[in-house]
SELO-651465 format. One record per residue (C-alpha): x, y, z; residue number from 1. Coordinates in Angstrom, 2 decimals. Example, Ala and Ser with C-alpha at 12.3 -4.5 7.8 and 13.67 -1.06 7.14 Angstrom:
BEGIN
<atom xx="12.30" yy="-4.50" zz="7.80" k="1"/>
<atom xx="13.67" yy="-1.06" zz="7.14" k="2"/>
END
This chain:
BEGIN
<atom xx="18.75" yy="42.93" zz="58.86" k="1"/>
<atom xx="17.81" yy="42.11" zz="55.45" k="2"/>
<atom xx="15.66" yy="39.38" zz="54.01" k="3"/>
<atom xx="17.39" yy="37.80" zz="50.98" k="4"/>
<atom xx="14.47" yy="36.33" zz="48.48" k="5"/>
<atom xx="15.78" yy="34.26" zz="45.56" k="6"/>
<atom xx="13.59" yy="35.48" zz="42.39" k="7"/>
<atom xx="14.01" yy="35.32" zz="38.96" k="8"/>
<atom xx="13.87" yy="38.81" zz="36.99" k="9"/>
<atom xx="10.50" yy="39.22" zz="35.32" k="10"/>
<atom xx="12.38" yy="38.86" zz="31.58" k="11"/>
<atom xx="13.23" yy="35.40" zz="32.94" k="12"/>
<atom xx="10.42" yy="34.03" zz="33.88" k="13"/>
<atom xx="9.04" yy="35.43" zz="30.15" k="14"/>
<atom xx="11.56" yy="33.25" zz="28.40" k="15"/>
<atom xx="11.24" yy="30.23" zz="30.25" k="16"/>
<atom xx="7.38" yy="30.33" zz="29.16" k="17"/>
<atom xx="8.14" yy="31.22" zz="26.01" k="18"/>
<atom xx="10.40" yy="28.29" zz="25.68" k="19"/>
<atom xx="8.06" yy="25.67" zz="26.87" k="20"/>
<atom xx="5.17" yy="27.13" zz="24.52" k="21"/>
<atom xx="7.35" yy="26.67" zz="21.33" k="22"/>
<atom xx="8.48" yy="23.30" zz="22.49" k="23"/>
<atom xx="4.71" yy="22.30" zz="22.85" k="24"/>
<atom xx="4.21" yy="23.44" zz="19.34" k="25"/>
<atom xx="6.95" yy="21.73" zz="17.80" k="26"/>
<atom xx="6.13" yy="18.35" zz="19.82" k="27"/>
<atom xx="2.08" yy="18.50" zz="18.48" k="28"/>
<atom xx="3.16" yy="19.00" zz="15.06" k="29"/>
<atom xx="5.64" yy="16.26" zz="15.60" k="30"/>
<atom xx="2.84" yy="14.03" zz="15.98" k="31"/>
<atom xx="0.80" yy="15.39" zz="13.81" k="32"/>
<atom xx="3.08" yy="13.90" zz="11.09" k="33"/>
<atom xx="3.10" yy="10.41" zz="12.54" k="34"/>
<atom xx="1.53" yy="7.96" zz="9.98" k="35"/>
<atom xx="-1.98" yy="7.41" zz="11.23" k="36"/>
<atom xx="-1.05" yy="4.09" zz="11.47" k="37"/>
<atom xx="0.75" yy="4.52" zz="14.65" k="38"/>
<atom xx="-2.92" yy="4.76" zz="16.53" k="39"/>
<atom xx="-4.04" yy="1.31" zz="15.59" k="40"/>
<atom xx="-1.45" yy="-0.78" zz="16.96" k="41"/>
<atom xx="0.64" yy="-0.02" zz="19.62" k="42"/>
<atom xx="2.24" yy="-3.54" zz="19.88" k="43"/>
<atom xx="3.60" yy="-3.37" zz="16.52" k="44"/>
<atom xx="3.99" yy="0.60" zz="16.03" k="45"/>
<atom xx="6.21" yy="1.75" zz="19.01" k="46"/>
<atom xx="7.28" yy="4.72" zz="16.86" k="47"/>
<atom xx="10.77" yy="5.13" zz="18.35" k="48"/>
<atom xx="13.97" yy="5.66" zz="16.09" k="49"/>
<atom xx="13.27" yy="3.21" zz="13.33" k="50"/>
<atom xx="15.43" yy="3.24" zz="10.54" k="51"/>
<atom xx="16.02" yy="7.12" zz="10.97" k="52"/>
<atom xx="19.58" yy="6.77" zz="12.37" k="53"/>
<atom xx="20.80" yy="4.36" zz="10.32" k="54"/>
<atom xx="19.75" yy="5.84" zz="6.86" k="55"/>
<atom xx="22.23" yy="8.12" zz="5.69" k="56"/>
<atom xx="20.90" yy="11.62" zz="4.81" k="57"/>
<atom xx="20.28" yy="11.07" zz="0.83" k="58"/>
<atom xx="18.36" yy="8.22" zz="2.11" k="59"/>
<atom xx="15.99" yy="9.77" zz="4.78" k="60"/>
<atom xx="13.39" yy="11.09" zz="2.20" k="61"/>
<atom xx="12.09" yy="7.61" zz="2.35" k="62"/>
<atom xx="10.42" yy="8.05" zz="5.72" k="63"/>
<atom xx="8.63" yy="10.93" zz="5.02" k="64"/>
<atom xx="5.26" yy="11.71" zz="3.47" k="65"/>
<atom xx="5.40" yy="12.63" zz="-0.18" k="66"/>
<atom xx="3.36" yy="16.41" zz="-0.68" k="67"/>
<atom xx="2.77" yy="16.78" zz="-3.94" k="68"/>
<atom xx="-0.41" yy="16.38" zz="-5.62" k="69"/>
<atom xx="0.64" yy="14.63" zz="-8.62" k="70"/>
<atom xx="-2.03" yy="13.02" zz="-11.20" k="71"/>
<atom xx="-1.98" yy="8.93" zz="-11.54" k="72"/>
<atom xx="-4.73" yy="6.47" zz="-12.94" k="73"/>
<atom xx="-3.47" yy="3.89" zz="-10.77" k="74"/>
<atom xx="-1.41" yy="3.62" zz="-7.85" k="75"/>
<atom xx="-0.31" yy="0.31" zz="-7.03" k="76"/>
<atom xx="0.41" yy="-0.95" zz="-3.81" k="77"/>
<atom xx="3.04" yy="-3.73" zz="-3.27" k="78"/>
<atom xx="4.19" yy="-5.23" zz="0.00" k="79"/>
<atom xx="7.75" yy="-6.40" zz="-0.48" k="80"/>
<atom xx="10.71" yy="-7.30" zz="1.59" k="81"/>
<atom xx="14.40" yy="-6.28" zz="1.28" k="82"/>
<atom xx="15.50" yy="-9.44" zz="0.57" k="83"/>
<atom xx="13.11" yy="-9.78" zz="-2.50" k="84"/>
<atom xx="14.75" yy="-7.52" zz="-4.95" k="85"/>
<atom xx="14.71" yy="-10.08" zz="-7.91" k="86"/>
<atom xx="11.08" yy="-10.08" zz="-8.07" k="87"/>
<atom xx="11.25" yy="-6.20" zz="-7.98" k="88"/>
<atom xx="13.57" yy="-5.81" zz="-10.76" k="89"/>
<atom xx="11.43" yy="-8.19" zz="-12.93" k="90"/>
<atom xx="8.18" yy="-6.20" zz="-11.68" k="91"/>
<atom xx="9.78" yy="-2.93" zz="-12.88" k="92"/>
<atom xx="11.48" yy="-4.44" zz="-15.72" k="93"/>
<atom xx="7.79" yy="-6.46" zz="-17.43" k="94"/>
<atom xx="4.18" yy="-5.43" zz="-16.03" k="95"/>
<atom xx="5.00" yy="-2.27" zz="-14.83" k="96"/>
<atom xx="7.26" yy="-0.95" zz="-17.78" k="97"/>
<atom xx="4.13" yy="0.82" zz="-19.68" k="98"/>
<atom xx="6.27" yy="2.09" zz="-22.30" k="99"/>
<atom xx="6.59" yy="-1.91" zz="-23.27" k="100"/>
<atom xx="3.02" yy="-3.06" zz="-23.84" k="101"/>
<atom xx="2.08" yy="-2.83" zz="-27.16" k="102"/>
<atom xx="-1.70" yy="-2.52" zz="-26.16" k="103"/>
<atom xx="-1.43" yy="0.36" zz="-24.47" k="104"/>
<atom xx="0.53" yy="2.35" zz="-26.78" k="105"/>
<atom xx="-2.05" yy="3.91" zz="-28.40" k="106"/>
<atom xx="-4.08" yy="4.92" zz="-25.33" k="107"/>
<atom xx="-4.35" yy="8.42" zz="-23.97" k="108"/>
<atom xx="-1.58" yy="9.12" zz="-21.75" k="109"/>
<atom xx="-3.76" yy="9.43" zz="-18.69" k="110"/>
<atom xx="-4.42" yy="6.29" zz="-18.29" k="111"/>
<atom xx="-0.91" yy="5.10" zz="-18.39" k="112"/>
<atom xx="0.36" yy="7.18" zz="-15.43" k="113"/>
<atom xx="0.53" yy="4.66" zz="-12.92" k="114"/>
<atom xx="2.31" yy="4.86" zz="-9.57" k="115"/>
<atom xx="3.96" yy="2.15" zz="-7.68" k="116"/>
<atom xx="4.81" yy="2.25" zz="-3.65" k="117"/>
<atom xx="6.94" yy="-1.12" zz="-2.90" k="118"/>
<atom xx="6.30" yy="-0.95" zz="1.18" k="119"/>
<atom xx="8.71" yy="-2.12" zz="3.83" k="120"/>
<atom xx="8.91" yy="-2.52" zz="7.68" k="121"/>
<atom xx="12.14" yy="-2.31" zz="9.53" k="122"/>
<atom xx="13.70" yy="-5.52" zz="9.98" k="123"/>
<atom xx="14.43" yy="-7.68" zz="13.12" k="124"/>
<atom xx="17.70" yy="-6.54" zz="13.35" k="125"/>
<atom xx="17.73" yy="-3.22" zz="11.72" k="126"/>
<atom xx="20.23" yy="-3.82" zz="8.97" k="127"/>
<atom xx="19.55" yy="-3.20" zz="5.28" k="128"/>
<atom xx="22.28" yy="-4.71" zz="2.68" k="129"/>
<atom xx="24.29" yy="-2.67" zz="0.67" k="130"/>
<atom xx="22.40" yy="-3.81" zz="-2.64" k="131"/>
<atom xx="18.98" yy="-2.90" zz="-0.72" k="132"/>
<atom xx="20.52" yy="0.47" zz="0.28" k="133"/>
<atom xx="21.26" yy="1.01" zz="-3.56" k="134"/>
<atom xx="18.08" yy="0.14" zz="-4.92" k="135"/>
<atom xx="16.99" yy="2.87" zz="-2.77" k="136"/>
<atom xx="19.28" yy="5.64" zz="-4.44" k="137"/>
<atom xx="18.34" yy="4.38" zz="-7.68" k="138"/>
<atom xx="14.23" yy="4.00" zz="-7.62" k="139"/>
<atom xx="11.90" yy="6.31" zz="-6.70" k="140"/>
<atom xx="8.78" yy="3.44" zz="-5.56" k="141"/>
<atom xx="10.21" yy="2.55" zz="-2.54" k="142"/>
<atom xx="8.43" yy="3.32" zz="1.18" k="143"/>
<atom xx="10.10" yy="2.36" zz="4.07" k="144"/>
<atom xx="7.67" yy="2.37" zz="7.12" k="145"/>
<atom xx="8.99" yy="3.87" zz="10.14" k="146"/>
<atom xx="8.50" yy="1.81" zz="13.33" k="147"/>
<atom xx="6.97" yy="-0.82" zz="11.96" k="148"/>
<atom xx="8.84" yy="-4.09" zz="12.03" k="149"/>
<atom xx="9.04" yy="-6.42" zz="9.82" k="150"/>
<atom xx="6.94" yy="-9.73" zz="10.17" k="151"/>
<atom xx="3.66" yy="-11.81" zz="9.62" k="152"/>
<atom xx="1.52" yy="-10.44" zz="11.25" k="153"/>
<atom xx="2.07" yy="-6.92" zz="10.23" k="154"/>
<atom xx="0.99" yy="-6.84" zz="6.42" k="155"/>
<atom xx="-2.10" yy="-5.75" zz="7.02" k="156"/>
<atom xx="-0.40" yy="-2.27" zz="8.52" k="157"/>
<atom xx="1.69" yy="-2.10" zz="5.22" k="158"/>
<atom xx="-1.61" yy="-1.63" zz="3.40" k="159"/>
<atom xx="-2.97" yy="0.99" zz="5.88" k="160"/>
<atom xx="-0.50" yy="3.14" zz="5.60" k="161"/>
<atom xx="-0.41" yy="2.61" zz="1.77" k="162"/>
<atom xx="-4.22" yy="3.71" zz="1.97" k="163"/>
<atom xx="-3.63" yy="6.44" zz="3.61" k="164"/>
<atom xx="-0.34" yy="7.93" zz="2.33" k="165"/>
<atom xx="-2.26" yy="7.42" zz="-0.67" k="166"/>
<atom xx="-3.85" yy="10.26" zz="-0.35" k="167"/>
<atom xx="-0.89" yy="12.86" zz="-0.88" k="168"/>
<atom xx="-1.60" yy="11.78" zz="-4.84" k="169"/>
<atom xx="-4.21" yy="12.32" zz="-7.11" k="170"/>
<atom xx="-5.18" yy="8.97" zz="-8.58" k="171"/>
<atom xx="-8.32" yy="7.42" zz="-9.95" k="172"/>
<atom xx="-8.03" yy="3.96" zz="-8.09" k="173"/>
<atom xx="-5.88" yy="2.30" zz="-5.52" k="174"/>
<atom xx="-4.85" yy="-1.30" zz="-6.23" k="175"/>
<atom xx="-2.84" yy="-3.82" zz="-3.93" k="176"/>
<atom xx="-1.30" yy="-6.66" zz="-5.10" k="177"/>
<atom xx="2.14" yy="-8.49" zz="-3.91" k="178"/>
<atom xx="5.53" yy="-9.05" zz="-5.39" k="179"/>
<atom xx="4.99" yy="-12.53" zz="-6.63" k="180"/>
<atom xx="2.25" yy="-11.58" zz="-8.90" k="181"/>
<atom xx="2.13" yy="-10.72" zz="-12.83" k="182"/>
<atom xx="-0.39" yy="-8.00" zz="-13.64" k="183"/>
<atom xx="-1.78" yy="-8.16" zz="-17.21" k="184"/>
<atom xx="-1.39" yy="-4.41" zz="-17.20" k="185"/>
<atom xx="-3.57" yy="-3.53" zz="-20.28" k="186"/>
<atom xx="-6.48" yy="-6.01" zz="-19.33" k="187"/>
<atom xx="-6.69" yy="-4.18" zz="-16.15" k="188"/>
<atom xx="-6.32" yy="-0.57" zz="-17.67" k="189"/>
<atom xx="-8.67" yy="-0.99" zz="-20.15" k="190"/>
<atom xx="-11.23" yy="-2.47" zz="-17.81" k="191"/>
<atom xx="-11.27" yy="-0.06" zz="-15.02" k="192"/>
<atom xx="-11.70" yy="2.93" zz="-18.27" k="193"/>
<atom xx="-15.45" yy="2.19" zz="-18.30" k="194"/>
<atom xx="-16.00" yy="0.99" zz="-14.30" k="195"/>
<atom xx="-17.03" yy="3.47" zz="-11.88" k="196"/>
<atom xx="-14.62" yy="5.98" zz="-10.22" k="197"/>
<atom xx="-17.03" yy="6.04" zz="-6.65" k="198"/>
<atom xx="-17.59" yy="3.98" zz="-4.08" k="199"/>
<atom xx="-16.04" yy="0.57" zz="-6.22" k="200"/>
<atom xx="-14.24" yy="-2.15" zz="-4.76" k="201"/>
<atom xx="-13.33" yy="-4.58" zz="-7.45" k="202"/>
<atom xx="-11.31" yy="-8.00" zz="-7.88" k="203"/>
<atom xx="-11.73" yy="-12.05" zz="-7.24" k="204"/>
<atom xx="-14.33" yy="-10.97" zz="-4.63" k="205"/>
<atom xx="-15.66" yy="-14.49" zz="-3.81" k="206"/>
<atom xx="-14.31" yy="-15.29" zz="-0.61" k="207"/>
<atom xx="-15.73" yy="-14.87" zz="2.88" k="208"/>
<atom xx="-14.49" yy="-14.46" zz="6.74" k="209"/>
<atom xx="-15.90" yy="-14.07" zz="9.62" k="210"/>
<atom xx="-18.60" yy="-15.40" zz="11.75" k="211"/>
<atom xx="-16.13" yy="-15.73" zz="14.89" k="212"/>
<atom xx="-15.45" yy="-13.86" zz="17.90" k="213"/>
<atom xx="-18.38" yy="-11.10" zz="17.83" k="214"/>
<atom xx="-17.74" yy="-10.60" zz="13.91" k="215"/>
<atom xx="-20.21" yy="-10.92" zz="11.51" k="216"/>
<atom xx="-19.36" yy="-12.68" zz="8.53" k="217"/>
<atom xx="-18.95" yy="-10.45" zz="5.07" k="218"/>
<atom xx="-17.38" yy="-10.88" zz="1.44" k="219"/>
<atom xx="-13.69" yy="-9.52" zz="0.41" k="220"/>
<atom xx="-11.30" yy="-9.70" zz="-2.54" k="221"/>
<atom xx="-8.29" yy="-11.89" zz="-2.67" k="222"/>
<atom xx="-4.94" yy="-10.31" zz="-1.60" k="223"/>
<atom xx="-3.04" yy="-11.06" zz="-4.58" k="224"/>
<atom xx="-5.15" yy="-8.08" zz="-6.31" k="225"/>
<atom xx="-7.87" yy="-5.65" zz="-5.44" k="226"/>
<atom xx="-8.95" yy="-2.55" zz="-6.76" k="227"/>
<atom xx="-10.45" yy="0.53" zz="-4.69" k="228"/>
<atom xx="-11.67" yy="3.69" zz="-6.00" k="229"/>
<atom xx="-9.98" yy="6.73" zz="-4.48" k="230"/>
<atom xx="-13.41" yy="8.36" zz="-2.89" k="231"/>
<atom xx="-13.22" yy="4.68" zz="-0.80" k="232"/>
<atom xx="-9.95" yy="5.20" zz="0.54" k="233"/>
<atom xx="-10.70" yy="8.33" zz="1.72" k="234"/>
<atom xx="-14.00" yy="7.13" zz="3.44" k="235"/>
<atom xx="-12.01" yy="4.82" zz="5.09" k="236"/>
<atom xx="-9.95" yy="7.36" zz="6.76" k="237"/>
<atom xx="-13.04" yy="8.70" zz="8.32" k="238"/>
<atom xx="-14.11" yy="4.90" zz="10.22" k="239"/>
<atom xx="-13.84" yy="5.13" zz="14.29" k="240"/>
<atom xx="-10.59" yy="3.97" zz="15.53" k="241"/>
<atom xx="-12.49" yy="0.61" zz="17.32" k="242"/>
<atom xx="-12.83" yy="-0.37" zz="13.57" k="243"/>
<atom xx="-9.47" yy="-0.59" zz="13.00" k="244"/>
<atom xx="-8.78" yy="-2.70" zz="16.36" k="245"/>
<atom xx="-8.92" yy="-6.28" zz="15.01" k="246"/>
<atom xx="-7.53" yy="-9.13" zz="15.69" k="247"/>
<atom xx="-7.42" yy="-11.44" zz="12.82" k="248"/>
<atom xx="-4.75" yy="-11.01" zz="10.90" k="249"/>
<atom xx="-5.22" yy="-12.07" zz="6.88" k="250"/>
<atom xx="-4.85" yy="-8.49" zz="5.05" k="251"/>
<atom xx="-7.21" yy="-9.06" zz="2.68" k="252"/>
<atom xx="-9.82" yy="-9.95" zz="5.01" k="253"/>
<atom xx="-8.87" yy="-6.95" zz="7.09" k="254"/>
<atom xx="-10.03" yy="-4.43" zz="3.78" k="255"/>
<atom xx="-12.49" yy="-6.52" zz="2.96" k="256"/>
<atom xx="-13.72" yy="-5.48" zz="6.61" k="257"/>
<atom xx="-13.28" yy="-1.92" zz="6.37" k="258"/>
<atom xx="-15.94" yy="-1.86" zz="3.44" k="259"/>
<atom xx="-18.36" yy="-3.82" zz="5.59" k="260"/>
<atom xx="-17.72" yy="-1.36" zz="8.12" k="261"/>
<atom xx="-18.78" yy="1.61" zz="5.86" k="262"/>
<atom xx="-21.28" yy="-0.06" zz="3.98" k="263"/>
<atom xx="-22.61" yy="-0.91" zz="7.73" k="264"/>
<atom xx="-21.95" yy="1.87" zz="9.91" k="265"/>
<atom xx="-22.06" yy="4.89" zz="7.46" k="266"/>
<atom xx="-24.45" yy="6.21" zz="4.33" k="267"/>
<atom xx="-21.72" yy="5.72" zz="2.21" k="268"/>
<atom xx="-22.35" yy="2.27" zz="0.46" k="269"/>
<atom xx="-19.57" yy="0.55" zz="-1.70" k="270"/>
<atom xx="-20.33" yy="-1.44" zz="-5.03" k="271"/>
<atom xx="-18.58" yy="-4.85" zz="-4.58" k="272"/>
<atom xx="-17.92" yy="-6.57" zz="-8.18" k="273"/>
<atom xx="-16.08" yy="-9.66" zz="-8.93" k="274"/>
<atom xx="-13.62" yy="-8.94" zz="-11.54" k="275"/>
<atom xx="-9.97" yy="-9.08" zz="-12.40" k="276"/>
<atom xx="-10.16" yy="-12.32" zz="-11.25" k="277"/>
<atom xx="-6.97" yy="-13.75" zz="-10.08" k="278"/>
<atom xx="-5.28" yy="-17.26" zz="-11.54" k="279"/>
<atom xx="-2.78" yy="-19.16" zz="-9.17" k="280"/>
<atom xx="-0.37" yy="-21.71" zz="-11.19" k="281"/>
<atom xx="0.94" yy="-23.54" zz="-12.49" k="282"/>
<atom xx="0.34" yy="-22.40" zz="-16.41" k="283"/>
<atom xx="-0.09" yy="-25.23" zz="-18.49" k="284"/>
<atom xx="-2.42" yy="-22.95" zz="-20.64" k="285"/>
<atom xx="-3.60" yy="-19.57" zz="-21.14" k="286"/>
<atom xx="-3.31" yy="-16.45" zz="-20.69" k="287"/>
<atom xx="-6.94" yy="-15.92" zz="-19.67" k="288"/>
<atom xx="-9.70" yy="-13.31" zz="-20.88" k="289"/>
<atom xx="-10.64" yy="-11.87" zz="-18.29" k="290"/>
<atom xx="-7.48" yy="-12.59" zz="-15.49" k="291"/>
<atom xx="-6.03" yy="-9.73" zz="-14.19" k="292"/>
<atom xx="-3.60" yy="-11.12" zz="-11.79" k="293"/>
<atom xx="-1.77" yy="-14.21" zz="-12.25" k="294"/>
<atom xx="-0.29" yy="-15.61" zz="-9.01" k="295"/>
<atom xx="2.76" yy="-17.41" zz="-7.52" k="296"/>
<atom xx="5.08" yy="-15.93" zz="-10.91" k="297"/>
<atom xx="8.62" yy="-16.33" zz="-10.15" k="298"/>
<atom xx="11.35" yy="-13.56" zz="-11.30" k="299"/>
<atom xx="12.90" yy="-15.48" zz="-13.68" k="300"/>
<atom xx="9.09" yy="-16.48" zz="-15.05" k="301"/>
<atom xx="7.80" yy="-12.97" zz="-15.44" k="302"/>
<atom xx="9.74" yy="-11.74" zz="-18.48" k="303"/>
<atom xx="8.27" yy="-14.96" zz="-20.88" k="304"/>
<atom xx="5.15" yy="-14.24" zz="-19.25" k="305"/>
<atom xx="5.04" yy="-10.33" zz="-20.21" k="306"/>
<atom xx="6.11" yy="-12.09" zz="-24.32" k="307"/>
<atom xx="3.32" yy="-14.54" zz="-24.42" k="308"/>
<atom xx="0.32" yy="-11.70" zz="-23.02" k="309"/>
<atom xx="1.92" yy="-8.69" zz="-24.82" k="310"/>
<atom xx="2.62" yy="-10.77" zz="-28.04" k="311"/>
<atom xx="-1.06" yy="-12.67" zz="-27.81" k="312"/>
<atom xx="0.85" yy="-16.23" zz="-27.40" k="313"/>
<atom xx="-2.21" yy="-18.63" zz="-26.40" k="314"/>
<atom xx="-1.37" yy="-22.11" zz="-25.18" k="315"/>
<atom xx="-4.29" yy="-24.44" zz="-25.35" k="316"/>
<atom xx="-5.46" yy="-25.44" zz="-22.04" k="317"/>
<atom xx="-5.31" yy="-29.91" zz="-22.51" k="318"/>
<atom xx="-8.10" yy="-29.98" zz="-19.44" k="319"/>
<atom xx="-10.26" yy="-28.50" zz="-17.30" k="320"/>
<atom xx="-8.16" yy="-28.98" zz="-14.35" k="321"/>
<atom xx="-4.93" yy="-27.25" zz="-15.87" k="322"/>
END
């Protein structure tokens, strides 16, 4: 009589081990390429199939992390939505068309190589209109974050993962401001030439938070337009992830927190300057010395806007008040 055992040949058993140990591999690095964002949030950043299946394939370099090194003075930062593609097309068309300032056309070309990331979340319903989809195909400044939805209370992720897929370039200083906001380009340039390039955090830095809840209370810049220098960003990366686990959701507040944090619970201290400050409408008068950002400017406003700064237009201000 014979005993009949059911075993697997030796060869087997190797491949079935080697199978699992690749699939480990390919799962960690998987991960590994997850924005960082993903471990702050979990209630906003279920990191599923976001807009991956319904890009088509000359489309689905937007979700992934740009690798080269490439040299910038700036890199600008600009939450948008699809929806908002007039203000885009004026952005691209005015401030942010170097080659059209007269100022700057004299300036060493380092310091006009800017870069601009407009970031998006996946909408409610997943859907992107056929204009959005061929704004896509035709500009190269557009970031669509994957598994993050679109919404209020997310802006403040936008500008984390700006910060830190920031970091695949080579800039001099990171600025965020929104798509409803005229930059006086050449003010700004020429400005940050002589500032510091460490530890600087830089625009209409008068406002305060805080004092609620367990926080202590600390200074930040306005959202319509801070600067950071790059060594910041990068310091920020380094923070505990508790830091990152807030509540409150202005976005401005929320970076003007991460530099308490450092200055706070690290040796590396931050300079924060009030500068650039930022003008909200309506223009009776102006433009302004020493205004870098000029707020609430509709699409159809920006082009006149880009005439009267680049041409040195001044309108006489009747008041105060105006």
């Amino acid at each position: 009589m014979f005993l009949v055992r059911n075993r697997l040949p030796s060869w087997s058993v190797k491949l079935v081990l080697l199978l699992v140990t690749v699939t480990s591999i390919i799962f960690i690095i998987d991960l590994d390429k997850l924005p960082r964002i993903s471990e702050y949030s979990q209630e906003y950043l279920a990191i599923q199939s976001g807009y991956s299946s319904e890009l088509s394939n000359d489309l689905k370099h937007l979700l992934t992390s740009v690798e080269k090194k490439e040299k910038y003075f700036l890199l600008i930062a600009i939450p948008s939505m699809p929806v908002h593609l007039p203000q885009r097309a004026a952005i691209r068309a005015t401030w942010r068309n170097v080659s059209r300032w007269s100022a700057l056309r004299q300036e060493d070309e380092h310091f006009k190589r800017i870069k601009v990331m407009f970031l998006f979340a996946k909408t409610k319903f997943g859907e992107m209109s056929d204009e959005f989809q061929q704004e896509l195909r035709n500009n190269d400044d557009m970031y669509i974050i994957d598994g993050l939805q679109e919404g209020r209370l997310v802006l403040k992720y936008k500008v984390l993962w700006a910060l830190t897929q920031s970091l695949s370039f080579d800039y001099d200083y990171f600025i965020k401001t929104d798509d409803d906001i005229f930059v006086n380009l050449p003010l700004m340039t020429m400005s940050l030439m002589t500032s510091p390039r460490q530890r600087f955090y830089t625009g209409s830095c008068m406002h305060a938070y805080g004092g609620f809840g367990g926080y202590p209370h600390w200074r930040y810049c306005s959202g319509g337009g801070y600067v950071l220098s790059r060594d910041v960003v990068m310091e920020i990366q380094k923070l505990p992830e508790q830091v990152h686990q807030v509540k409150f959701r202005p976005e401005d507040a929320y970076t003007g927190w991460l530099i308490n944090r450092l200055n706070t619970l690290t040796d590396f201290k931050v300079k924060v300057f009030t500068q650039g400050l930022l003008k909200v409408g309506p223009y009776k008068c102006g433009p302004f010395t020493h205004t870098w950002f000029y707020h609430h400017v509709t699409s159809s406003k920006m082009e006149s806007f880009f005439q009267n700064i680049d041409q040195n237009v001044y309108v006489e201000c009747p008041d105060s008040n105006s």
